[in-house]
C-alpha positions as CSV (number, residue, x, y, z in Angstrom):
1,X,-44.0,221.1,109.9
2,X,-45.2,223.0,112.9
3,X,-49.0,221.8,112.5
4,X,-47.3,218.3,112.0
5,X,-47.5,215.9,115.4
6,X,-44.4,216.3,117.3
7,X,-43.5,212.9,116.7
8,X,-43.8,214.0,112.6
9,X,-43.1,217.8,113.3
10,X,-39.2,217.4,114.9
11,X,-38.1,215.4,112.1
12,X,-39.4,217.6,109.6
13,X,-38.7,220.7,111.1
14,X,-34.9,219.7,112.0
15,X,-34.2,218.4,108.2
16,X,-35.9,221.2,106.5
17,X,-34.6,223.9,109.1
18,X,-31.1,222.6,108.3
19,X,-31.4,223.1,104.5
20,X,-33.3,226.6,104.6
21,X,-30.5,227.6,107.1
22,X,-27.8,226.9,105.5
23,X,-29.1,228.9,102.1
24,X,-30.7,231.5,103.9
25,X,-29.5,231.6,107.8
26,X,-31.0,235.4,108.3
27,X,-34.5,234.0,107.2
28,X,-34.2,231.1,108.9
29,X,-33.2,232.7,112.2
30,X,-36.1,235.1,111.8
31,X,-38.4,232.0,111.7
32,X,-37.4,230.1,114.4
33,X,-37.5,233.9,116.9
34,X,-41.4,234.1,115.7
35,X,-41.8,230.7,116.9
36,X,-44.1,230.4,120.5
37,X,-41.5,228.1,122.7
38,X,-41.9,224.0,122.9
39,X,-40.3,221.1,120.9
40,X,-40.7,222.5,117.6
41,X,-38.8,226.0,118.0
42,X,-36.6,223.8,120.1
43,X,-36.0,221.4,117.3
44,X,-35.5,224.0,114.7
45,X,-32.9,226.1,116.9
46,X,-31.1,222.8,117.4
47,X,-31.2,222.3,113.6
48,X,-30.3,226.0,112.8
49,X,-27.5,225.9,115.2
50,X,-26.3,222.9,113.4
51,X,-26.8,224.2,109.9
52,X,-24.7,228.0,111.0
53,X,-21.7,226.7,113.8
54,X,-19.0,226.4,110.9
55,X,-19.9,230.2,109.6
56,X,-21.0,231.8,112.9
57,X,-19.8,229.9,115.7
58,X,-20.9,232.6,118.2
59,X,-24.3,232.7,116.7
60,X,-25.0,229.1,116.9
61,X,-23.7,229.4,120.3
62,X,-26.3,232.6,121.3
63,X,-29.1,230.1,119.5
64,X,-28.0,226.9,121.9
65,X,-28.3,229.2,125.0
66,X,-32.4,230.3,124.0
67,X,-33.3,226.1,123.8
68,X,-35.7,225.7,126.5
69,X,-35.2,222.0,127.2
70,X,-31.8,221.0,128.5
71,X,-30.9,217.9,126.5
72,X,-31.4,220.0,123.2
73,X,-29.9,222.8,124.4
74,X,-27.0,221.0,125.6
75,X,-26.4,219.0,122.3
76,X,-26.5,222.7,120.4
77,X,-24.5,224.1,123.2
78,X,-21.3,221.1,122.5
79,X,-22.1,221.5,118.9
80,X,-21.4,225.2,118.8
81,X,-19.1,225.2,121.7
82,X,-16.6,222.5,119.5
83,X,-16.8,224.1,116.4
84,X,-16.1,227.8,118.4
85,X,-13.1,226.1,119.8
86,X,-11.5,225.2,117.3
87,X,-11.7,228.4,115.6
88,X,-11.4,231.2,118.2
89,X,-10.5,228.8,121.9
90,X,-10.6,232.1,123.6
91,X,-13.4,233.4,122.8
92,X,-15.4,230.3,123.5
93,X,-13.9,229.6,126.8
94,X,-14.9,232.6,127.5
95,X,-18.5,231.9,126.5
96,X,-18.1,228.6,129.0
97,X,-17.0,230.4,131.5
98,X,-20.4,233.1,131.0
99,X,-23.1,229.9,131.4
100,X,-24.9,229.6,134.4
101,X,-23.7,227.1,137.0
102,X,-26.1,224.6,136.4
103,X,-25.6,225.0,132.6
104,X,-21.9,224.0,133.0
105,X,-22.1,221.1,135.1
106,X,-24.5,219.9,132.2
107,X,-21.5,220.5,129.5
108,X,-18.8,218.5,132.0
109,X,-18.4,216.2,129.0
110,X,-17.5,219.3,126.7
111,X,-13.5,219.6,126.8
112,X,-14.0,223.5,126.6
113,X,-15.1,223.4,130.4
114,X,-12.3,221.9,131.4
């Protein structure tokens, strides 16, 4: 998928990063840290953080934080974030309450930041 156009590429990498992860989240992780940064790792973290939040909340959360652009990052970052909450609140407020300034006036719509 990453030799795909993006157009192709983010569709592709996002449904078949999804299934790998979710068989094999260690390999899958390893993949998406080789890949050089733009849409497509972007996409894939996004997917993986999808495919691992109900088994490691605080992993997906660490892979939402490492998405470049905002808009995916911020999707990962509420995914994560409302699957953390409602298994450990604590422990992902207190991953709310870590972000950057600017990265959580972009997750005002995410009840855990407020």
């Amino acid at each position: 998928a990453a030799k795909l156009p993006v157009h192709f590429g983010g569709d592709a990498t996002t449904e078949g990063m999804n299934s790998w992860a979710k068989k094999d989240a260690a390999a899958a992780s390893e993949w998406v840290r080789t890949q050089p940064p733009g849409v497509i790792r972007d996409r894939a973290a996004h997917a993986l953080v999808d495919a691992i939040k109900s088994t490691d909340a605080e992993r997906a959360w660490e892979w939402a934080k490492s998405i470049a652009d905002p808009v995916f990052r911020n999707s990962a970052l509420r995914l994560a974030g409302e699957t953390w909450k409602q298994q450990d609140a604590a422990a992902a407020q207190t991953a709310v309450d870590a972000l950057s300034a600017d990265q959580r006036s972009a997750m005002d719509e995410l009840p855990l930041s407020k």
